[in-house]
Structure formats: C-alpha cells, structure tokens
Backbone as ProteinMPNN parsed JSONL, in Angstrom:
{"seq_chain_A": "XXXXXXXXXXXXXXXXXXXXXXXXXXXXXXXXXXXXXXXXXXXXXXXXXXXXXXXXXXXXXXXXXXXXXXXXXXXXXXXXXXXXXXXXXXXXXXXXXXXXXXXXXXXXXXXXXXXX", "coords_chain_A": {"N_chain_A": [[10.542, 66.059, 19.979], [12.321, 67.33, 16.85], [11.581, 68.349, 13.865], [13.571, 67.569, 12.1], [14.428, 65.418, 13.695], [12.961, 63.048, 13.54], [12.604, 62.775, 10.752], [15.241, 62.071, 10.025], [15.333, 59.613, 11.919], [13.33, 58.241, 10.96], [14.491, 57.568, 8.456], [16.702, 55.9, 9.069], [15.261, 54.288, 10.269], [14.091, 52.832, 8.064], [15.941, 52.504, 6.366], [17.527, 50.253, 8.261], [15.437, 47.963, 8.149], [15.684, 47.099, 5.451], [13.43, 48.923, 3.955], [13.009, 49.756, 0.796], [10.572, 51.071, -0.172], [9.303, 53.048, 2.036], [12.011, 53.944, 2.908], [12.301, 55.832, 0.236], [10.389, 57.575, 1.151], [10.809, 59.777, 2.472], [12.606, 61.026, 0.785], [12.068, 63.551, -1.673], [11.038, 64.862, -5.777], [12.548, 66.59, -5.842], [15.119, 65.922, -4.02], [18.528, 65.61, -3.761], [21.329, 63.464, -3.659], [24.607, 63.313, -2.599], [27.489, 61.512, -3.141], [30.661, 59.796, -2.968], [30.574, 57.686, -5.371], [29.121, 59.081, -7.3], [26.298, 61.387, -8.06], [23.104, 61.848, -7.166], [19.776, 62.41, -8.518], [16.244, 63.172, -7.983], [13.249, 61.405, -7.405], [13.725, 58.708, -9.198], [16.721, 58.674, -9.183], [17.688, 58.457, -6.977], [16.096, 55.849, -6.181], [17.914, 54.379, -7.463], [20.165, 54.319, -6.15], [19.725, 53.048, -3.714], [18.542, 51.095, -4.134], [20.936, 49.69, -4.944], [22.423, 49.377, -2.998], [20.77, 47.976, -1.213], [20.49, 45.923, -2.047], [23.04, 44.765, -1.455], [23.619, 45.219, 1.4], [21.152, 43.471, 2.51], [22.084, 41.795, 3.044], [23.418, 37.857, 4.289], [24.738, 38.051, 7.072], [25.614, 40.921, 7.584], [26.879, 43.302, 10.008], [25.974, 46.185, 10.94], [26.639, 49.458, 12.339], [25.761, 52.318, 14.141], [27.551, 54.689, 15.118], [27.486, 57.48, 16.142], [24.933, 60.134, 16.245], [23.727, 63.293, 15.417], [21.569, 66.253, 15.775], [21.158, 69.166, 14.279], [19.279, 71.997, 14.106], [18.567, 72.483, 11.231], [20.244, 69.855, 10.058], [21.425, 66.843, 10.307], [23.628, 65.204, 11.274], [25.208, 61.734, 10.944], [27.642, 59.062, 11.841], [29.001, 56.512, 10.992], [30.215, 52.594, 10.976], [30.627, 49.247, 9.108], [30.086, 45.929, 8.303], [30.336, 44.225, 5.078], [28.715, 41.412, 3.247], [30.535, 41.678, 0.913], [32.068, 44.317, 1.436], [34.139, 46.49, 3.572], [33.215, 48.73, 5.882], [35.013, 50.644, 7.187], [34.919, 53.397, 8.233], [32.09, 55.436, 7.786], [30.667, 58.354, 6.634], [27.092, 60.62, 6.775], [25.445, 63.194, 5.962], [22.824, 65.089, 6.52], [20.133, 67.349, 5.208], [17.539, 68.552, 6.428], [14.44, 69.79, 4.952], [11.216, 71.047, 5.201], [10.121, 68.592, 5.732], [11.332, 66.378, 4.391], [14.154, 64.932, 2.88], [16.854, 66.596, 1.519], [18.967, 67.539, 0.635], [21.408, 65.232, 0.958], [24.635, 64.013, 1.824], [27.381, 61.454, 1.317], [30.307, 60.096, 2.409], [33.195, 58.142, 3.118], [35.45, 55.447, 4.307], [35.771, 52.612, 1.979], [36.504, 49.405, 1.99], [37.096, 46.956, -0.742], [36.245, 43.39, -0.468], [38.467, 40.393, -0.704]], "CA_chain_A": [[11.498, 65.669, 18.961], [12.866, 67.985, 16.037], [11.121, 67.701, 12.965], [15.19, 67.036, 11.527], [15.617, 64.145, 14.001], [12.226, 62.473, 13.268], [12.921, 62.392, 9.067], [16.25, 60.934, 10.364], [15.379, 58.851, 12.51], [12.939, 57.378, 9.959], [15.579, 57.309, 7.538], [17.327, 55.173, 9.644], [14.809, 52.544, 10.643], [13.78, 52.519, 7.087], [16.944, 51.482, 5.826], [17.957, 49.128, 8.797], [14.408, 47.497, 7.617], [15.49, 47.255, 3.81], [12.1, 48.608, 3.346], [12.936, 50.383, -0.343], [9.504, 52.352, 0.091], [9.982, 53.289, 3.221], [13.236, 55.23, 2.88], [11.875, 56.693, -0.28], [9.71, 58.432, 1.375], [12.086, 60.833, 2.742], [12.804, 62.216, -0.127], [11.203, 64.263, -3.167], [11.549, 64.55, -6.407], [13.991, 67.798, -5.819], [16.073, 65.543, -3.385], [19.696, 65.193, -4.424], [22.218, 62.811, -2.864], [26.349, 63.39, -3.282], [28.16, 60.103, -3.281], [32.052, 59.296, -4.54], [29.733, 56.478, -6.508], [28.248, 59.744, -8.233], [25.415, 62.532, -7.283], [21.729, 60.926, -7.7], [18.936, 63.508, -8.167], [15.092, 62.932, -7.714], [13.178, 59.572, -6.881], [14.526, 57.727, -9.764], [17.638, 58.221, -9.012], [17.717, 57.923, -5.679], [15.576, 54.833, -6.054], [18.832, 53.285, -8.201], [20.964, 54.357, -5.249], [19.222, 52.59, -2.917], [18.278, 49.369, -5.186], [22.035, 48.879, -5.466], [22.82, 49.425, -1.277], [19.715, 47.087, -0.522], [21.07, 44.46, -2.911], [24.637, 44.47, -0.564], [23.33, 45.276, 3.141], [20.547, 42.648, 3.034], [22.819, 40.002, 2.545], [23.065, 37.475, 5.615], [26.535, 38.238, 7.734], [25.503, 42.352, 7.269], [27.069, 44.159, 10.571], [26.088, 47.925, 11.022], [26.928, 50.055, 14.069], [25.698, 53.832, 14.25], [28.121, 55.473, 16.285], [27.079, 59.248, 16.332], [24.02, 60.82, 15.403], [23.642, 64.773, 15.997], [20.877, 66.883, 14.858], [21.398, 70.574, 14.569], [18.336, 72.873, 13.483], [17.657, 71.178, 9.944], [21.201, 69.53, 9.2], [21.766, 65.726, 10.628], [24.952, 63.751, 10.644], [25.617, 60.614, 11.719], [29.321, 58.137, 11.694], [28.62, 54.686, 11.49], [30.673, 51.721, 9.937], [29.9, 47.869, 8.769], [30.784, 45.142, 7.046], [29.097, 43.19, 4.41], [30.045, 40.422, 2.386], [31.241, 42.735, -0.26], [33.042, 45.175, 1.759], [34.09, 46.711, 5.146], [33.122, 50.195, 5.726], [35.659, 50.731, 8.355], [34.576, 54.782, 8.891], [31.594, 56.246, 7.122], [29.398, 59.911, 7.584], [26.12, 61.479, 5.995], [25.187, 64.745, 6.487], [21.101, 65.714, 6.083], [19.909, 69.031, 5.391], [16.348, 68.228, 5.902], [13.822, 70.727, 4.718], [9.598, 70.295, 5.097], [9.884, 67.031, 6.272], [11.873, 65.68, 3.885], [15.458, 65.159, 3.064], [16.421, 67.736, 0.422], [20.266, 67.238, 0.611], [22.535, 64.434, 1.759], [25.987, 63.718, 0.852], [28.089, 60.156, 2.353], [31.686, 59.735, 2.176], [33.594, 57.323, 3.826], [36.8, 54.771, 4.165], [35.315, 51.733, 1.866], [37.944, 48.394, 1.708], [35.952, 45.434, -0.635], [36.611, 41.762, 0.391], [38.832, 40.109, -2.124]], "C_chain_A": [[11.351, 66.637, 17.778], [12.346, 67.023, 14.781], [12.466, 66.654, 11.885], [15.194, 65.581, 11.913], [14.136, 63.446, 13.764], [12.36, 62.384, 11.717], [14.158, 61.591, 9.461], [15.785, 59.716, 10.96], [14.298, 57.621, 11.56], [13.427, 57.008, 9.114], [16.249, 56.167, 7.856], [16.689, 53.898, 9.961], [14.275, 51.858, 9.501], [15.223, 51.326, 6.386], [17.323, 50.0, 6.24], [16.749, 47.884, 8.714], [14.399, 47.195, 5.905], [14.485, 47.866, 3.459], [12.376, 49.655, 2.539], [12.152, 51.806, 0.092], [9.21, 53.249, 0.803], [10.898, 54.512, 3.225], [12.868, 56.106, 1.754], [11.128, 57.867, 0.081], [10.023, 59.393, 2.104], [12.678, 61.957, 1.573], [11.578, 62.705, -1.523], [12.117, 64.247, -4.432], [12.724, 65.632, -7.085], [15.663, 67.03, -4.958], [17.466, 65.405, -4.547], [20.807, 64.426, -3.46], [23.774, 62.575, -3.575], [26.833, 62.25, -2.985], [29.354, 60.136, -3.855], [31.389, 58.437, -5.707], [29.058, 57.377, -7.564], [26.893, 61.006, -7.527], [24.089, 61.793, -8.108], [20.401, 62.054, -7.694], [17.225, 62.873, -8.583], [14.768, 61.007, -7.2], [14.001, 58.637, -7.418], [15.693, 57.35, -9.557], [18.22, 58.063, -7.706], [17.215, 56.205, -5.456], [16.962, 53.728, -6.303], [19.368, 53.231, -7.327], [20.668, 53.035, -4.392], [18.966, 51.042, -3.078], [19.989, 48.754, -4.873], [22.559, 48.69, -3.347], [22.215, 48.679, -0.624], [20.54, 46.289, -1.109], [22.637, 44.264, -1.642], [24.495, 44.63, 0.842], [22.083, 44.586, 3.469], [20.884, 41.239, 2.975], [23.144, 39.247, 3.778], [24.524, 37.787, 6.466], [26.436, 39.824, 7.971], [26.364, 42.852, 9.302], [27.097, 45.733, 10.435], [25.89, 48.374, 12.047], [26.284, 51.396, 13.531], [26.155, 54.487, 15.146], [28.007, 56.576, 17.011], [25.877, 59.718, 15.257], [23.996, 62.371, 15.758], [22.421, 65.791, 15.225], [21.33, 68.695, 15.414], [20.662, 71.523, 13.516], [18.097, 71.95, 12.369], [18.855, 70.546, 9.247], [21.025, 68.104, 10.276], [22.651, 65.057, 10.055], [24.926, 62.402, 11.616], [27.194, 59.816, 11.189], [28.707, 57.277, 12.169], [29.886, 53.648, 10.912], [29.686, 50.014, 10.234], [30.94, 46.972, 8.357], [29.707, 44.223, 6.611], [29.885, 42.002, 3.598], [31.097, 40.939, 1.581], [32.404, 43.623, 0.47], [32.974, 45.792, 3.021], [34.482, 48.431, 5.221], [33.893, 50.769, 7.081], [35.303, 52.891, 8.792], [33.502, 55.723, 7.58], [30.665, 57.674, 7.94], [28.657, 60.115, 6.67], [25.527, 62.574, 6.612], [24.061, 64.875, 5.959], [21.193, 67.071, 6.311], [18.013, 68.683, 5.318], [15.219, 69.504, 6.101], [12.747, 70.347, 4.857], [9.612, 69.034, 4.839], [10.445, 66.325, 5.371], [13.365, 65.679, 3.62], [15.996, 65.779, 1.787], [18.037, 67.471, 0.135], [20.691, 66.262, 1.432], [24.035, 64.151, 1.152], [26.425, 62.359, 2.148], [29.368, 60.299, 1.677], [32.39, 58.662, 2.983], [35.004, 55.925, 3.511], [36.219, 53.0, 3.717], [36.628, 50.786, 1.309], [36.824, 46.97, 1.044], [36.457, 44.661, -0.625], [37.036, 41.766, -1.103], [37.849, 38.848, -2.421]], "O_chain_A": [[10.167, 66.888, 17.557], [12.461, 65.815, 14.576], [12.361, 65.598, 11.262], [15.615, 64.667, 11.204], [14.748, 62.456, 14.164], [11.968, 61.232, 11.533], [14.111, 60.385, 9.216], [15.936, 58.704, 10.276], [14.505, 56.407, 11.532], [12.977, 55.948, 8.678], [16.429, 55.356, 6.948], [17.211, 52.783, 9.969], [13.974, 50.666, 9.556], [15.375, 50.135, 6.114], [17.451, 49.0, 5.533], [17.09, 46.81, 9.209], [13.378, 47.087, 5.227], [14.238, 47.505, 2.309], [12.158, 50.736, 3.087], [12.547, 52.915, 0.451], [8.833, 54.321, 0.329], [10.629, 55.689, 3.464], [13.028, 57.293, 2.038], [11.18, 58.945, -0.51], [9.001, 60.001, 2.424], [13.013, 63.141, 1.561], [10.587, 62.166, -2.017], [13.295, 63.896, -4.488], [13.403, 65.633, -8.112], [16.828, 67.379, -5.153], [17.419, 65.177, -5.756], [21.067, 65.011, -2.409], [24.079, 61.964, -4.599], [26.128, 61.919, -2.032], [29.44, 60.425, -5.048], [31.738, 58.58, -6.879], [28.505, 56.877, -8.543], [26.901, 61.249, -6.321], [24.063, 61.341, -9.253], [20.148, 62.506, -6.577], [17.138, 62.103, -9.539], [15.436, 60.022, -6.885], [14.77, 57.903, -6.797], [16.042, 56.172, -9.618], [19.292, 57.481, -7.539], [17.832, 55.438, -4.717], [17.144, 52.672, -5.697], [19.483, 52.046, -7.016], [21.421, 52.064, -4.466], [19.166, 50.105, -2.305], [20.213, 47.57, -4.62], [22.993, 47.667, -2.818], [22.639, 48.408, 0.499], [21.498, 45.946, -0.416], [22.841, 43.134, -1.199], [25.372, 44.103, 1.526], [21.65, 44.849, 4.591], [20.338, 40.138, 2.901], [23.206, 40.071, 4.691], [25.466, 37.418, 5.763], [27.357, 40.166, 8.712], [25.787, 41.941, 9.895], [28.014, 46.39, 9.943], [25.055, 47.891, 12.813], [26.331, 51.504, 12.305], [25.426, 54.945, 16.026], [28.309, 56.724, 18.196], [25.842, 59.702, 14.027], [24.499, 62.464, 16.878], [22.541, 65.984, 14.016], [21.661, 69.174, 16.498], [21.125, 71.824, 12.415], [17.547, 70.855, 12.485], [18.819, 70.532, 8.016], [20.337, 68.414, 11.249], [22.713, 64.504, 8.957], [24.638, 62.293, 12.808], [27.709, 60.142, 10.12], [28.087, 57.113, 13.22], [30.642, 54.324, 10.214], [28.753, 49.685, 10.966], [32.143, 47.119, 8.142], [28.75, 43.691, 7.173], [31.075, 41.759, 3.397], [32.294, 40.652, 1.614], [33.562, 43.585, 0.054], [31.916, 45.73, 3.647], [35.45, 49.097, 4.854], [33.226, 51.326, 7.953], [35.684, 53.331, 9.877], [33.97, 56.453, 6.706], [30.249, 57.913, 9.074], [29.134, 59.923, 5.551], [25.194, 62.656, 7.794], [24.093, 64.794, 4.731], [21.856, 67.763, 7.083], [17.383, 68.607, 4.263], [15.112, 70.109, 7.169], [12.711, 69.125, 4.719], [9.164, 68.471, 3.84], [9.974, 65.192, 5.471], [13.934, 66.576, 4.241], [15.405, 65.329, 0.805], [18.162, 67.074, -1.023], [20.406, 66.337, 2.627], [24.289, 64.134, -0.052], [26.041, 62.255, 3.313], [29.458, 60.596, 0.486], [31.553, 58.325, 3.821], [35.318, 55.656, 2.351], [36.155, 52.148, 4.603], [37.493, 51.156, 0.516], [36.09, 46.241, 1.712], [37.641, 44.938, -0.813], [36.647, 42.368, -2.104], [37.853, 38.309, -3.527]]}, "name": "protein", "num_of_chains": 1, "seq": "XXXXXXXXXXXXXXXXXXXXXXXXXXXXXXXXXXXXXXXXXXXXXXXXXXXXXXXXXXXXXXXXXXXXXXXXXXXXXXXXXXXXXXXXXXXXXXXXXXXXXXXXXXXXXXXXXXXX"}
C-alpha cells in the first residue's frame, strides 16, 4: 500500500469514527484545506473545520456512501455523498495532495441542498 492511500485511508476511518484527534493527525501545522465554507490553514483551523462537520455527521440518521476513491502517486480523490439531518450532500469530491505522510493540501466541493 502507497504511502498516499494509507494517510487516506486513515483519513477516512478517522472521520467515519468522529474521532477529532484522529483525523488531526493527518495534518500539520502547514496543512491548508480549500472549502466554498472558506480556506482553513494549520491545526487550529483545521481543528474549527472539523469541530463544525463532527457537530452535523455525528448526529443519529447520518448516511455516508464513498463511491470512488483513486490514489495517484501523492494526490487522492474520492466522490462520496450523504445525508444528515441538516443537509443532503447529493454529489461531493476531495482531492489530497499528500506529502511525508501527511495531508499538505485538500480542497472539497460539492452539490450541498439543507433540509428546510
């Protein structure tokens, strides 16, 4: 396994685990993450990211699919969608650029509709 798809793939069971600490540990305090919600740069602000995405995908009713993952040399995307109470992510993607074992760039975009 590709050092890329092992930081992913921890990325991934971190999150689907809420475990905060966990997914932090993926990134440094150079990481930067692009978002329509805004661009988040080092722990802290990654941490807020993450604080506010735990607070809405550990809620009880949560559905999340991961449809496509792909690793290629040190970039990883995946397409997943959900729905949460809040809102139904009918087509999202994130793209990793992961560098010395950690995730150094990500950006997410995606088609978000929230519940009235």
């Amino acid at each position: 396994m590709s050092t890329t798809e092992s930081v992913l793939n921890h990325h991934l069971d971190a999150f689907g685990s809420q475990d905060l600490e966990a997914t932090l540990e993926d990134y440094t305090d150079d990481s930067v993450v692009i978002t329509p919600m805004g661009t988040f740069r080092g722990i802290d602000g990654i941490t807020e990211l993450f604080e506010g995405l735990f607070a809405e995908f550990e809620q009880p009713g949560v559905d999340f699919s991961l449809d496509e993952q792909v690793v290629e040399g040190e970039y990883g995307y995946i397409i997943w969608h959900a729905e949460t109470p809040d809102n139904v992510y009918e087509y999202a993607t994130d793209t990793f650029v992961i560098r010395d074992d950690h995730i150094d760039t990500q950006t997410f975009a995606g088609k978000i509709t929230p519940k009235e």
